[in-house]
N, C-alpha and C positions, 0 to 999 in steps of 0.2 A: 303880018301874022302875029297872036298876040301871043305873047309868052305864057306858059301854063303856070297856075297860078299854085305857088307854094302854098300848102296847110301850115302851120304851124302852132303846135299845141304847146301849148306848158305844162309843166309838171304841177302834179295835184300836189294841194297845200298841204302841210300835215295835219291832221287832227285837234285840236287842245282840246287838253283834260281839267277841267277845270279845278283850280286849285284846290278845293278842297275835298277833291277827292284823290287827291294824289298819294303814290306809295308812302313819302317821308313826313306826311304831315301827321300832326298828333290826332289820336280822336278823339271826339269830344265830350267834355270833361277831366279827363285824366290830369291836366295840369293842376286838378286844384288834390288829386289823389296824391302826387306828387309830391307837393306841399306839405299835406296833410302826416304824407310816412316818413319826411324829412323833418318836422319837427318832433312826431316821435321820435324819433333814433334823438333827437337833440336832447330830449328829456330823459330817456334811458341812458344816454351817455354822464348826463348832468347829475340823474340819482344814482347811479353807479361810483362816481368821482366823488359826491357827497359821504356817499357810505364809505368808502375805501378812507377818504381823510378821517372820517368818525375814529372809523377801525383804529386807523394808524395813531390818531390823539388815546384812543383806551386806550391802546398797545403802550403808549410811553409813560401815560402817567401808571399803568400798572407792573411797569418796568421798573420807573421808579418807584415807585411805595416800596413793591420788592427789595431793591436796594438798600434802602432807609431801613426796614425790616430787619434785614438782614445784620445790615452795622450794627442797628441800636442789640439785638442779639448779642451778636460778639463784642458789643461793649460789656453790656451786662455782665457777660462771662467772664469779662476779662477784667471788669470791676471785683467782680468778687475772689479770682486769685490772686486780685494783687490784696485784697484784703489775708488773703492766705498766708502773700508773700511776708510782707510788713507785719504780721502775728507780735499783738503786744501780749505775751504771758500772762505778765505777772497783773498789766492793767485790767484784762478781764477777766483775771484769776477773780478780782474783788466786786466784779459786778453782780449785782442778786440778782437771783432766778426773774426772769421779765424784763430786765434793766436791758438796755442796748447803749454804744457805744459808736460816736459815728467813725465814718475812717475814710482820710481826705484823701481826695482825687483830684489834681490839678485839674485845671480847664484846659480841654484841646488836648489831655495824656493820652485817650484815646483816638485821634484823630483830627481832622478841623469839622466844626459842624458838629459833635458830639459829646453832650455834655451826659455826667456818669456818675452814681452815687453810691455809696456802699454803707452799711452797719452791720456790728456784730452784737447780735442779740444773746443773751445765756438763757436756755432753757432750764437745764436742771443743774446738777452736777457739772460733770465735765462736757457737755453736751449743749453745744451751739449753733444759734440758725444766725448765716450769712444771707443778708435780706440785698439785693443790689438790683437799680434800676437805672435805665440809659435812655435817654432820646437823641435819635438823627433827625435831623432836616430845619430847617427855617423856623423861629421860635411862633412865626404866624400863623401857621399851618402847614400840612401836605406832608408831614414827618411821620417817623414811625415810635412807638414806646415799647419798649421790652421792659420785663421785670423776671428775677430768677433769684431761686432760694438754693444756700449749698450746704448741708447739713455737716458738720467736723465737730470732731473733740478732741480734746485733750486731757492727758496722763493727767492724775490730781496725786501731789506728794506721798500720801497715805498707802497709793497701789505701787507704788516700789518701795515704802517703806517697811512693806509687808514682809520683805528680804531680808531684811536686818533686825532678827526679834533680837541677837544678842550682841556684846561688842566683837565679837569673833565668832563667826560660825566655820564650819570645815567636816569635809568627809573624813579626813584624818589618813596620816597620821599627824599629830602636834607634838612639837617639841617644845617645851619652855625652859631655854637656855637660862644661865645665872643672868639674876640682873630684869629681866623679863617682866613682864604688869601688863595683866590683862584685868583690866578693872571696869565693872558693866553699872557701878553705881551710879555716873552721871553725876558725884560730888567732884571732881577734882579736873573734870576733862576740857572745859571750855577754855578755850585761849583766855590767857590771861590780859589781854588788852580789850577784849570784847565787850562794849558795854551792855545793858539790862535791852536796850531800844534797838541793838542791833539784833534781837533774838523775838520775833510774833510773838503773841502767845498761839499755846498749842492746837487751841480750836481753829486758827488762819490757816495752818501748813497741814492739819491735818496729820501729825506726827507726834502721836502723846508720849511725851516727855516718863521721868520718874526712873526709878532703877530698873535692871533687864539683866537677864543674864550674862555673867562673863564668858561662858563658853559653851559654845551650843555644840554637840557632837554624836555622830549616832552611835555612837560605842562608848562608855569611857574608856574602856582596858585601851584603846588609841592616843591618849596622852602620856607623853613622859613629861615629868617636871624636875625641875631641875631644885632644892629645898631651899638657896635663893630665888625664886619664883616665884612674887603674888598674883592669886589667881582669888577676882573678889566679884560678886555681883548678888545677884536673887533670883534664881539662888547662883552660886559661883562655877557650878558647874551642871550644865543643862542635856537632858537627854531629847534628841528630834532625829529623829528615824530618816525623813524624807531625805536629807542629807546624803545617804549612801546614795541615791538617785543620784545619775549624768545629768539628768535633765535641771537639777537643783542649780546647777552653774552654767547652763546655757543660754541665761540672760537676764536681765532685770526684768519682775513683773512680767505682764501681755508682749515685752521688746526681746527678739533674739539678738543672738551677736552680729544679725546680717543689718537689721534695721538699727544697732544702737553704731554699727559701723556707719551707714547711711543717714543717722542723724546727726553723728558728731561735731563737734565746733571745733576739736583741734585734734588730728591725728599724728604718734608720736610714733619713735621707733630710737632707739638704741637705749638714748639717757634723756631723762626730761630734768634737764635744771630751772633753777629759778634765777631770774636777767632782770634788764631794767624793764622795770614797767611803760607798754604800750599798749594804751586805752582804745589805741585805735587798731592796733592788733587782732587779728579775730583770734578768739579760745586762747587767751593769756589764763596762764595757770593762777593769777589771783595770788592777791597776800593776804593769809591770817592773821598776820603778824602785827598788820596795820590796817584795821579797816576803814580810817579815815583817807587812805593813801588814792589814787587813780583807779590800782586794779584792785581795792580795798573789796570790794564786790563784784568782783569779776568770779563766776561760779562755772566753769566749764566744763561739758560733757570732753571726755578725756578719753579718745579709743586707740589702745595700743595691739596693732592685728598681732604682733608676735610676742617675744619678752622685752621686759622694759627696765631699766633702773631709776629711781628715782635720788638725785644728788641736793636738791634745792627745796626749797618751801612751796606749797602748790595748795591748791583749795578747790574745791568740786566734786566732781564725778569721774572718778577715773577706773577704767573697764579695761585690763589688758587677756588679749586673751593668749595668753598662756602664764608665764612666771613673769613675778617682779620682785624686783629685790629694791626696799628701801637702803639705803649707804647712811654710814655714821654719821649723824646728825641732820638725816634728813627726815623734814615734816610736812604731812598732807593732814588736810583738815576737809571729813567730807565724807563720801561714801565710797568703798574700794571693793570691786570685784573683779576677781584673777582666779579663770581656770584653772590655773598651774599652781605652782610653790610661789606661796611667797616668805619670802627671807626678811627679818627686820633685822640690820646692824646693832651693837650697840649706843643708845644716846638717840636713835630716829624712833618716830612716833604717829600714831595716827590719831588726830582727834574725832569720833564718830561712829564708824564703823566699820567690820572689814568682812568679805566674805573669801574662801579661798578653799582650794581642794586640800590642797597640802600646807602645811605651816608649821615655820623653824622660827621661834622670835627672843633675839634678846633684846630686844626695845621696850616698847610701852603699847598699849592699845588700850586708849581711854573710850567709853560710849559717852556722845552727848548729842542730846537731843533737837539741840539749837543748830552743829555743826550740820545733822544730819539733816535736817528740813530746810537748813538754807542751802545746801548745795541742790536738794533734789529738785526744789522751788524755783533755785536761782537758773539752774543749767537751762540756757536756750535752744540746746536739745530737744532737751526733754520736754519742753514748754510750746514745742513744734505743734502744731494742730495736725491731727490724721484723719481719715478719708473713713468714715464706717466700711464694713464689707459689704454690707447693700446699697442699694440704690443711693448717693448723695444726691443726684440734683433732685429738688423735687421744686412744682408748680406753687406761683407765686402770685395772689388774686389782689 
């Protein structure tokens, strides 16, 4: 008997898909789309990076210029107040209107890299244009240029001279004790060592010389004299009103006592004697006595804030604001103005000029005109350059 015969099936094969229709495969074309937006983004990334470096090269070179700018500016600036600082008086006292004067500036004072120049020009009068230019950067190029103009003047002898019409003036009251010389002729008053070449003529200082009056006062019935008293000038005893005025002795000229205090060269207080001469001194009181000596022209603005005595030999400008009392045989050769009293000892003297509210004098008070324009000329004070009240900096092409 035969055995029944087994079937046996297999299992059905699976299907294929043929590859290129399959889920992962790409369709076609697209690889070359692919390509195509990857090297865009390469190129937008590439002109993006281009530009940003552009940027960032403007960005620095306009970084610096700025910089360079900016120094060679405040060189400028600072060229012209050291022109301010270093102010020669009397040198450009003598320059003619248009004439300029250079004024040196080491190399590298402003900085490293920046080199800096200054001149002081005279316009008219007292009235100066400071011309000052600077450059920063690399003498090759890529640097910057500034130029700047500072407009100053200065006091000219004649406008404080204007204070001194007589050898004494005073509100008064005056006393002229025995013995006393108040003499405005300008025969007898210059130091007697002083030669002909130590005195300008009068058209340089600006301070016309000749006789003046001995005593200027707004009152006469305010003098007593004493009938040992000469009392000499043109005429010898003068009437000027203004004098009763506070304001008459609250400074020299256009300067109050705040700015002749602020511009002083030597400020004094108890007793001002006369010492060994040091040149290197600042605001040494000067010899009359010997004008070939060190401090032979040494001409000092002289501001005493309270009262002062004077013991020794002194030459200048001396402003105290209140009393002074010159001491027996003491001499100033110059211009003197004292709010208060001032007292002369017997045997002390003043060669020049004197203004004062009050005044007791048995000494001498000679006018001269040589004394008076070299202290007002000489004082480095007074020969300070100041600031107009308008606008100084001005544009400079």
């Amino acid at each position: 008997m035969r055995a029944p015969h087994a079937c046996i099936r297999s299992a059905p094969r699976p299907r294929e898909i043929p590859p290129a229709y399959g889920l992962n495969a790409p369709a076609p074309g697209s690889s070359g789309f692919a390509l195509l937006l990857a090297l865009l983004v390469l190129l937008a990334l590439g002109t993006l990076g281009s530009g940003l470096l552009f940027v960032s090269m403007q960005e620095t070179r306009v970084s610096r210029a700025l910089v360079h700018a900016v120094r060679a500016r405040a060189a400028a600036e600072s060229a012209a107040r050291a022109a301010l600082t270093g102010w020669n008086a009397s040198a450009y006292r003598r320059l003619a209107p248009g004439a300029a004067a250079e004024v040196a500036i080491p190399p590298d004072a402003l900085g490293p890299g920046v080199d800096a120049d200054a001149r002081v020009e005279r316009l008219a009068g007292g009235l100066f244009l400071i011309r000052a230019e600077a450059r920063s950067g690399p003498p090759s190029g890529g640097g910057a240029h500034a130029a700047v103009g500072l407009l100053t003047r200065t006091l000219l002898p004649f406008e404080l001279a204007a204070d001194f019409a007589a050898a004494l003036s005073a509100a008064g009251p005056v006393e002229l004790l025995a013995g006393a010389v108040v003499d405005g002729t300008g025969g007898s008053g210059q130091p007697a060592d002083w030669a002909p070449s130590d005195c300008p003529p009068d058209s340089v200082l600006g301070v016309p010389g000749g006789p003046r009056p001995g005593l200027a006062l707004p009152d006469v019935a305010l003098v007593q004299g004493h009938p040992e008293a000469v009392l000499d000038g043109a005429p010898p005893l003068d009437f000027a009103a203004h004098l009763a005025d506070s304001a008459a002795f609250a400074g020299l000229g256009p300067l109050g006592m705040a700015d002749l205090a602020r511009l002083a060269d030597r400020v004094e207080t108890g007793t001002l004697a006369s010492g060994i001469c040091d040149a290197a001194a600042p605001g040494m009181p000067g010899d009359p006595a010997d004008p070939g000596s060190l401090c032979g022209d040494e001409f000092p603005l002289i501001f005493a804030p309270a009262g002062l005595t004077v013991s020794g030999a002194g030459q200048g400008v001396l402003v105290v604001d209140g009393d002074l009392d010159l001491g027996p045989g003491a001499a100033f050769a110059g211009a003197i103005l004292a709010t208060g009293r001032l007292t002369l000892a017997p045997g002390s003297s003043i060669t020049g000029a004197a203004r004062a509210r009050e005044v007791s004098i048995a000494g001498a008070v000679r006018f001269d005109a040589c004394a008076l324009a070299r202290a007002l000329a000489g004082a480095p004070g007074l020969g300070r350059p100041l600031r107009p009240a308008a606008r100084s900096w001005v544009p400079i092409f």
